[in-house]
N, C-alpha and C positions, 0 to 999 in steps of 0.2 A: 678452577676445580680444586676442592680442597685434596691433602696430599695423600688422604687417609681414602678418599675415591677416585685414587687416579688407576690409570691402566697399566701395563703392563710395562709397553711401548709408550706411554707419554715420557716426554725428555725431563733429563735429573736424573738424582741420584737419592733413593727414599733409603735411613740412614738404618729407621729404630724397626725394629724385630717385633713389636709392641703394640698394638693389637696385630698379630700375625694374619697378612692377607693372602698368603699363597703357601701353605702349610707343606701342599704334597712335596714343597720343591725343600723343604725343609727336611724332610722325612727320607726324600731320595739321598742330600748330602751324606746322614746319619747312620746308613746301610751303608752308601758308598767308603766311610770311614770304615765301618766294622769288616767290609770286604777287602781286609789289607795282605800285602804280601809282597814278595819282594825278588828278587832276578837271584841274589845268591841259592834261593833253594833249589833253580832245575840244575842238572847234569847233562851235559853236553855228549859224555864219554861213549853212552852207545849211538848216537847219531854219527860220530865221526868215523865209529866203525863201521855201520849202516851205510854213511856215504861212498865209502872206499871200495866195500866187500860184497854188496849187496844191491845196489843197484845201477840200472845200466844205465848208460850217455845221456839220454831221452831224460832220465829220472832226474840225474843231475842237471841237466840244462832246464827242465824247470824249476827245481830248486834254487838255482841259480839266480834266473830271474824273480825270483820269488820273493827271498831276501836282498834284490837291489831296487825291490817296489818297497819292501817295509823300512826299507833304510831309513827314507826321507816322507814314507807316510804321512807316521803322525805327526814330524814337525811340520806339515804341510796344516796339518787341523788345531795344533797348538795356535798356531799364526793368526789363522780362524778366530778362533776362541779371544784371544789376547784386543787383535786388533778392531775387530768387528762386530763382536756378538756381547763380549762382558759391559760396555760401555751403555746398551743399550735397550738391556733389561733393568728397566728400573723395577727392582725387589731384591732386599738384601739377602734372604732365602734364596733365590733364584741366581746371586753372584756368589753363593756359599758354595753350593754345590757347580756352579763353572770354575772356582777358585781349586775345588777337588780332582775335581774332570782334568783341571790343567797340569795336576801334581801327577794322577797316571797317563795324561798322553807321556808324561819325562818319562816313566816309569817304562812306557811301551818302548822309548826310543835307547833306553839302556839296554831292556832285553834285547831287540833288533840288533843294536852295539854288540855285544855279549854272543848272539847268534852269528853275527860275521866275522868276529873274529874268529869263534871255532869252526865256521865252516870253510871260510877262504883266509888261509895260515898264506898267502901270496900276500904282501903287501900291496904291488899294483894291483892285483885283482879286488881290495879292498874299496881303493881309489874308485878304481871302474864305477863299483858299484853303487858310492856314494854320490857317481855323478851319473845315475844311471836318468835322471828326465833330462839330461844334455845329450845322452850318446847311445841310450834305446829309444826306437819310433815309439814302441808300444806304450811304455813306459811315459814318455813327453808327451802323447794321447792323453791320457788318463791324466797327469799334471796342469794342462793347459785349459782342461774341462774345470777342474778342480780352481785353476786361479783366477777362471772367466767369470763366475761365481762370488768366488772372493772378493777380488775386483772391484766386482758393481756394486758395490759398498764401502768400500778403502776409502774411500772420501766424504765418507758422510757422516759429520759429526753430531749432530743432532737427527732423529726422525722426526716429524714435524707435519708433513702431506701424505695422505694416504696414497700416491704412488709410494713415497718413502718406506712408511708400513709394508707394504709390496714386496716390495724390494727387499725388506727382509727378514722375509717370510720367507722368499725363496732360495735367500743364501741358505735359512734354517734347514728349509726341507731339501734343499741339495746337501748341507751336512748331513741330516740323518737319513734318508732315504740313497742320495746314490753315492758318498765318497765312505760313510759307514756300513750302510744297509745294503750296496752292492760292491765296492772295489774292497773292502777286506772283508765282506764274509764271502766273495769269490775266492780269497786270497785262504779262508779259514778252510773254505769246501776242499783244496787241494793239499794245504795240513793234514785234515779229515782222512782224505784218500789213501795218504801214504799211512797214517796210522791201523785203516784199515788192514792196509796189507801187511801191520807190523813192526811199522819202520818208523825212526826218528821220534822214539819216546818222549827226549829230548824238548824237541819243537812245539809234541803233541801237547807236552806238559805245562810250557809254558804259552800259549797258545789259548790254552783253556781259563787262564786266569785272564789274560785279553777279552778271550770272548764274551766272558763275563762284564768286563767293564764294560768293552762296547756295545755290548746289548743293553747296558745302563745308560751309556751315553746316548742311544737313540734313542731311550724311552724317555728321557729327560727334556730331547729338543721334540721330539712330536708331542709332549705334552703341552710343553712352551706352544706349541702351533695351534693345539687346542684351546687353550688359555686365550690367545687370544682372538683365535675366531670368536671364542663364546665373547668376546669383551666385544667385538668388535665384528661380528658377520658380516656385513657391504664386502668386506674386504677380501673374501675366500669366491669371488664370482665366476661364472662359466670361461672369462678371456684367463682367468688367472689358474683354474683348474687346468686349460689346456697348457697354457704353459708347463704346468706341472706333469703332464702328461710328455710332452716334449721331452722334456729335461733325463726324464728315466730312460726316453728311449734313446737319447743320446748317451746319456754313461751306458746302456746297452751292448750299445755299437765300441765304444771306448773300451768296455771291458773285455768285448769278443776278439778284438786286435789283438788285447793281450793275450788273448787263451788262444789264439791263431799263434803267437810266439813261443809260448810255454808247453804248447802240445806240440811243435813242428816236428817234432823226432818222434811220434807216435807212441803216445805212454800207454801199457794195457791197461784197461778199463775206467777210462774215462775218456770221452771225447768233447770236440765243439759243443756240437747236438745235443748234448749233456747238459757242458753250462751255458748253452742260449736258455733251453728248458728252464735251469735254476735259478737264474738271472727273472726271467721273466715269474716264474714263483716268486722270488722276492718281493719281484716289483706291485707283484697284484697285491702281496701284504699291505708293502706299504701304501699302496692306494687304498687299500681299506681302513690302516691306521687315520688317512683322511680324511674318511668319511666319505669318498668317492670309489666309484663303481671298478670293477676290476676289469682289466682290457685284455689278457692273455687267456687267462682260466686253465692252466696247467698245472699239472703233479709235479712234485719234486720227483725229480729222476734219480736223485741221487740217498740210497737208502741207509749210506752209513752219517747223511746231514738230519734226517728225519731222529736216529738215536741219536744224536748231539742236540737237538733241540729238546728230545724228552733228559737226556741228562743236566744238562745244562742251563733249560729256559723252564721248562714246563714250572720245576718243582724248583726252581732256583729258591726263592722267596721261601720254603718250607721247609728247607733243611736245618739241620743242626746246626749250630756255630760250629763245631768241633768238625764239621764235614767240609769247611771252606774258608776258613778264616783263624785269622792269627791275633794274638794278643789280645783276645774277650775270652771270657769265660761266665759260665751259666747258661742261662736260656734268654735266649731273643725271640720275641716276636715279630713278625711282618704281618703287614693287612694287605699288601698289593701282589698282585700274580700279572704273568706277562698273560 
């Protein structure tokens, strides 16, 4: 097949940018540049007061575990990225933008750094938390889901067979649908919470420049998934939908251990029942993002995630530069909306 009509997922490495075959993925790097910023701008100073003064056991034992889940997050989806996923997008446009994506997962694991220090000034509590998928159940739940995935592609240097194609397709959509699109925007909802009530500006602030990328980072691998159903539809069939079906309701279940851990001291106004609801909201998204039918059919329960979505997602792509970004000046255009 010559190189100029190969697919996406055919093996190699296509070098020249020249006639451009996959543009959007070009356009997504180019946003993602202009979306720049950096861990020295939050302030920590009213969170640590917040922590201390203001709320009670319950608040801090999920905070706690909160930042000993983002410790080790995103190096968990760097890894991802590095060993399994960049290798096997053949489109230089397509590893531009993974080459970007892997400069903010560091970026996310600084801030995370930077958040644990000002939150646990204990040096062994810092420890702890670094080795929190060795020494929390909940926490090594949610990790093991995440490297099961991983995994089933660690050794595949070429794709080649369409089980291979398969296979990773589903490591993609377990990156974007359940270790992004549910274990940190579960992790976002409970940021969210506290901000509602006021608290931990801090976190909220820097939080929101995350959420931004990582709603970028899912739109970039479900686009990828799209990409190459259209290249390639055999491959998206009814054994592999279910799978996919499977897969969500298993981070499901991984993510409700954790909110069974992170509520156990009972936090007002939010409960389980809450994020099963929000969880299962997500998950119908991204079964839609698929082009597959939705299986829960639930409200978000949660009304302060509904204004983060119009702050943050709706009108993302139509703001001003000057409203979210550093080091551009003038006016930028966008053609894409979530």
């Amino acid at each position: 097949m010559n190189a100029r009509m190969s697919r996406l997922l055919d093996p190699g490495f296509e070098l020249t940018l020249r006639p451009m075959r996959y543009p959007q993925f070009y356009e997504m790097y180019r946003n993602a540049v202009r979306n720049t910023w950096t861990v020295e701008e939050i302030d920590f100073q009213i969170d640590i007061s917040d922590l201390h003064a203001k709320m009670s056991p319950a608040d801090r034992h999920l905070i706690h575990r909160l930042v000993a889940f983002f410790a080790t997050g995103d190096s968990i989806v760097s890894n991802n990225l590095v060993l399994n996923l960049y290798k096997h997008l053949n489109a230089p446009e397509a590893r531009m933008y993974l080459s970007r994506q892997l400069y903010e997962e560091a970026l996310h694991v600084q801030f995370y750094l930077t958040l644990l220090d000002n939150y646990l000034p204990d040096p062994a509590e810092r420890v702890r938390a670094f080795a929190a998928i060795e020494n929390i159940p909940s926490i090594r739940k949610k990790a093991g889901f995440c490297f099961k995935w991983i995994d089933s592609i660690q050794q595949l240097d070429r794709i080649e067979t369409r089980e291979q194609r398969r296979q990773f397709l589903l490591n993609q959509i377990c990156f974007a649908a359940c270790i992004e699109g549910l274990f940190f925007f579960a992790a976002f909802a409970y940021v969210y919470y506290f901000r509602s009530r006021g608290l931990l500006s801090g976190l909220a602030s820097g939080t929101n420049w995350v959420f931004r990328d990582e709603s970028c980072h899912m739109e970039f691998a479900f686009e990828a998934v799209r990409t190459v159903r259209g290249e390639e539809p055999e491959l998206f069939d009814d054994a592999m939908k279910q799978q996919v079906y499977d897969m969500l309701e298993e981070a499901i279940e991984c993510e409700m251990q954790f909110a069974a851990d992170v509520l156990s001291g009972g936090v007002a106004g939010i409960s389980e029942r809450d994020m099963r609801q929000y969880l299962q909201h997500c998950a119908d998204s991204h079964f839609a993002r698929l082009g597959m039918d939705k299986r829960y059919r639930v409200r978000n329960p949660l009304p302060f995630m509904e204004l983060q979505d119009v702050q943050e997602l709706t009108n993302f792509f139509e703001r001003r530069v000057s409203a979210y970004q550093l080091g551009v000046t003038g006016e930028v255009g966008f053609d894409h909306a979530f």
